[in-house]
C-alpha positions in Angstrom: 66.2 12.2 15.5 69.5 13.6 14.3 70.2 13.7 11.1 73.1 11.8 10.8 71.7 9.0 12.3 68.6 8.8 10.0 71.8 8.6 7.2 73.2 6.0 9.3 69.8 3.8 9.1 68.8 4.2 5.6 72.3 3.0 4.4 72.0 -0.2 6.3 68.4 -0.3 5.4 69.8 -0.2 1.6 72.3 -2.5 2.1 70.4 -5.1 4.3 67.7 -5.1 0.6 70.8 -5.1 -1.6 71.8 -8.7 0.2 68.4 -10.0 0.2 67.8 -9.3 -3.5 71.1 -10.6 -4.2 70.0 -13.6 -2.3 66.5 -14.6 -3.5 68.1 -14.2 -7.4 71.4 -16.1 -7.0 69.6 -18.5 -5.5 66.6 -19.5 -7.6 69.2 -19.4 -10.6 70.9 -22.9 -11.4 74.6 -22.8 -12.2 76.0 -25.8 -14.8 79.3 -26.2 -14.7 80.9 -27.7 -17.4 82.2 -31.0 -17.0 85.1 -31.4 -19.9 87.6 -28.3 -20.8 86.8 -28.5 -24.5 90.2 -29.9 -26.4 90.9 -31.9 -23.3 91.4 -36.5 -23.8 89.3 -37.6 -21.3 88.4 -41.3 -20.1 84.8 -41.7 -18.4 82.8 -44.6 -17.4 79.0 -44.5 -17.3 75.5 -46.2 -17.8 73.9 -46.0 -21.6 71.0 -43.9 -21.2 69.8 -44.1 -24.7 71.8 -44.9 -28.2 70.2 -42.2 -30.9 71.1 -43.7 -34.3 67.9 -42.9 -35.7 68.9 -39.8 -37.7 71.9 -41.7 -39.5 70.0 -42.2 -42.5 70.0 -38.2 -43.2 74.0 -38.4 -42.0 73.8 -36.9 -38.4 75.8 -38.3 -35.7 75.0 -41.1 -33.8 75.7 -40.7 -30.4 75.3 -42.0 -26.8 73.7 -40.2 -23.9 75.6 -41.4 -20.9 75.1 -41.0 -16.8 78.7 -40.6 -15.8 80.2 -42.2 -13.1 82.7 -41.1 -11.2 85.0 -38.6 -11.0 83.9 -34.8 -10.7 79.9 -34.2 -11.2 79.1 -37.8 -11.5 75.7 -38.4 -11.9 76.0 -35.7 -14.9 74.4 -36.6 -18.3 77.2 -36.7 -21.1 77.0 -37.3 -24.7 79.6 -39.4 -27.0 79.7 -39.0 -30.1 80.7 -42.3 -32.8 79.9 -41.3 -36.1 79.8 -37.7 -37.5 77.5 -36.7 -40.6 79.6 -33.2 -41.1 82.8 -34.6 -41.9 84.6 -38.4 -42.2 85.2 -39.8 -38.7 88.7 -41.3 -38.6 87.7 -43.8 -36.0 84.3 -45.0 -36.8 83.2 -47.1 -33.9 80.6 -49.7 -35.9 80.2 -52.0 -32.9 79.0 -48.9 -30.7 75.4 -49.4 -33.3 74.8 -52.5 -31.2 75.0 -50.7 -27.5 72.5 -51.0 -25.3 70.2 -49.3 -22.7 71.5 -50.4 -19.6 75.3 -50.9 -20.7 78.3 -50.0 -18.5 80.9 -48.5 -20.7 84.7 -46.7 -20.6 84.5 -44.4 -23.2 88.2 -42.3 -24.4 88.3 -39.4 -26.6 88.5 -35.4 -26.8 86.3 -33.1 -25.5 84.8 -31.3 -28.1 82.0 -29.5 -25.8 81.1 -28.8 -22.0 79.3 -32.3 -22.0 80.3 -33.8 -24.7 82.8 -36.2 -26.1 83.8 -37.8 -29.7 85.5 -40.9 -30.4 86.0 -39.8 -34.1 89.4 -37.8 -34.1 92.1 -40.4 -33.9 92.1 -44.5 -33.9 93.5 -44.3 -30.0 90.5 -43.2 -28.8 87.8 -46.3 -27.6 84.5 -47.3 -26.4 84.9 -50.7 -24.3 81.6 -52.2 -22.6 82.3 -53.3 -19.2 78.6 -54.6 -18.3 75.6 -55.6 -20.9 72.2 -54.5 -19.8 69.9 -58.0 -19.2 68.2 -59.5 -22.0 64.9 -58.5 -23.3 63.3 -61.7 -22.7 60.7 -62.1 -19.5 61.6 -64.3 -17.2 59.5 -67.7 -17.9 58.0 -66.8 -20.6 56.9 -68.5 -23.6 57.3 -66.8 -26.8 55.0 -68.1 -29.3 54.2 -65.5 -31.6 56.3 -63.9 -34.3 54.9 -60.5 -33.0 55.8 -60.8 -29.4 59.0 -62.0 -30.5 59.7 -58.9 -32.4 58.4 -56.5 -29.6 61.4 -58.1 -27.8 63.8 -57.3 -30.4 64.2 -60.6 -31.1 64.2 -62.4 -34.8 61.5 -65.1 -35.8 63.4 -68.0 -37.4 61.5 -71.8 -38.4 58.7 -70.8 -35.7 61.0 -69.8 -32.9 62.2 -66.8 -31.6 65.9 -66.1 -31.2 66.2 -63.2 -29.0 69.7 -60.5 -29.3 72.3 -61.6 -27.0 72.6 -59.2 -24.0 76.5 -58.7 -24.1 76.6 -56.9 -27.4 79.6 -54.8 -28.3 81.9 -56.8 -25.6 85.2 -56.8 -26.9 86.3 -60.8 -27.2 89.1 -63.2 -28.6 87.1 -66.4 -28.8 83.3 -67.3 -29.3 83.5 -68.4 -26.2 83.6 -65.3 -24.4 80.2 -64.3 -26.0 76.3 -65.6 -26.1 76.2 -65.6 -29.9 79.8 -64.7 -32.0 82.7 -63.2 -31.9 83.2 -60.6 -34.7 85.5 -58.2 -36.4 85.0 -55.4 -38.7 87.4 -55.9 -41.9 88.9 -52.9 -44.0 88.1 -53.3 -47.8 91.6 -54.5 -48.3 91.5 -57.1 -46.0 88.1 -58.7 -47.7 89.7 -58.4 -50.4 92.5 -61.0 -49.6 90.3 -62.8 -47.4 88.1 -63.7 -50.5 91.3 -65.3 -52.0 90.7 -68.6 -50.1 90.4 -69.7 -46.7 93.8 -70.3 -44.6 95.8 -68.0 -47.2 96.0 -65.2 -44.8 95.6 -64.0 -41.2 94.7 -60.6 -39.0 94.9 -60.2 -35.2 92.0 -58.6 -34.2 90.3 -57.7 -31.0 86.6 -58.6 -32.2 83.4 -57.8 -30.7 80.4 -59.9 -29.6 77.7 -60.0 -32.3 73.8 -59.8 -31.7 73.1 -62.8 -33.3 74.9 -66.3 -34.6 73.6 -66.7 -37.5 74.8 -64.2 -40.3 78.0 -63.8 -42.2 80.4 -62.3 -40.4 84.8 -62.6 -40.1 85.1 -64.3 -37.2 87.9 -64.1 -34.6 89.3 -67.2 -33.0 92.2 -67.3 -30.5 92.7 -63.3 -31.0 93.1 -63.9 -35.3 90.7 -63.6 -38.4 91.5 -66.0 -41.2 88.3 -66.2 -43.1 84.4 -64.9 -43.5 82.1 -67.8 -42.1 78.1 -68.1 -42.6 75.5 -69.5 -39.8 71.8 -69.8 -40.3 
């Protein structure tokens, strides 16, 4: 054979095995885009996956692992993040303690990693549930045990169980738009002159809806807190 064609064939002979190298390994490699451009505000909606508070005691963050919906990549896992250990989080979310499994949120802050996003830089930035995950409760049941009522994170109270509302976190005006009460977190100076006596002053607040009735909590009514009231 001549001997520039025996050249000719092992070249494309190299370069047909260079391709299908290439191939097989880009292939059986999994490429993860990143979903936020770090520094960037971002607003996402998404299901709760899981709330992970449990490391707060040793002042980690608490944060939410969220399926986003939506958008670019949806069906991504994310993570926002409500309270930081590290350093004092300007806009501590207390309400987002209470969200649930199952929730439907709109979440807005900055992007502080490829899939992640904090709430704590500034006071503009949000977590709003849009749908509550279905209460714990089975449906017909009979709950007539102070251990199966706890196993359903509910509270055992003169021999009946009172079971968490399922529209925790909800941002309300009115008791009316929740299943137990709608609440308000206070700043220290605004106990402070709430203690004074009831009536005597007055905040507009967006509250949110609490777990439970009964416990003392400032309530908001028509949009406005104007005192601390105690159920049982």
């Amino acid at each position: 054979m001549n001997k520039k064609l025996i050249i000719v064939f092992s070249i494309l002979a190299l370069v047909i095995i260079a391709f299908a190298v290439n191939y097989l390994f880009s292939s059986s490699i999994k490429l993860n885009p990143p979903i936020f451009i770090t520094g960037t505000i971002v607003t996402e909606k998404g299901t709760v996956i899981e709330n992970v508070t449990k490391n707060i005691e040793v002042d980690a963050p608490a944060y939410l692992r969220v399926k986003k919906e939506g958008g670019i990549l949806s069906g991504s896992e994310i993570k926002v993040v409500y309270h930081t250990g590290e350093a004092p989080c300007v806009n501590p979310i207390q309400s987002a303690f209470d969200i649930r499994k199952g929730n439907t949120i709109e979440v807005r802050g900055v992007a502080t990693a490829d899939d992640t996003i904090s709430t704590c830089e500034s006071k503009d930035y949000y977590i709003k549930i849009l749908g509550a995950a279905d209460s714990p409760q089975p449906q017909g049941a009979k709950i007539s045990t102070e251990q199966e009522c706890k196993s359903l994170r509910g509270q055992w109270r003169w021999d009946n169980c009172v079971l968490p509302a399922s529209d925790v976190g909800k941002e309300c005006r009115n008791d009316d738009e929740c299943q137990a009460a709608c609440i308000a977190e206070l700043t220290p100076q605004e106990k402070k002159l709430l203690s004074e006596g009831p009536g005597k002053y007055s905040f507009g607040k967006v509250g949110h809806c609490s777990e439970f009735v009964f416990g003392c909590y400032a309530r908001v009514n028509n949009g406005k807190v104007d005192g601390i009231l105690c159920a049982d």
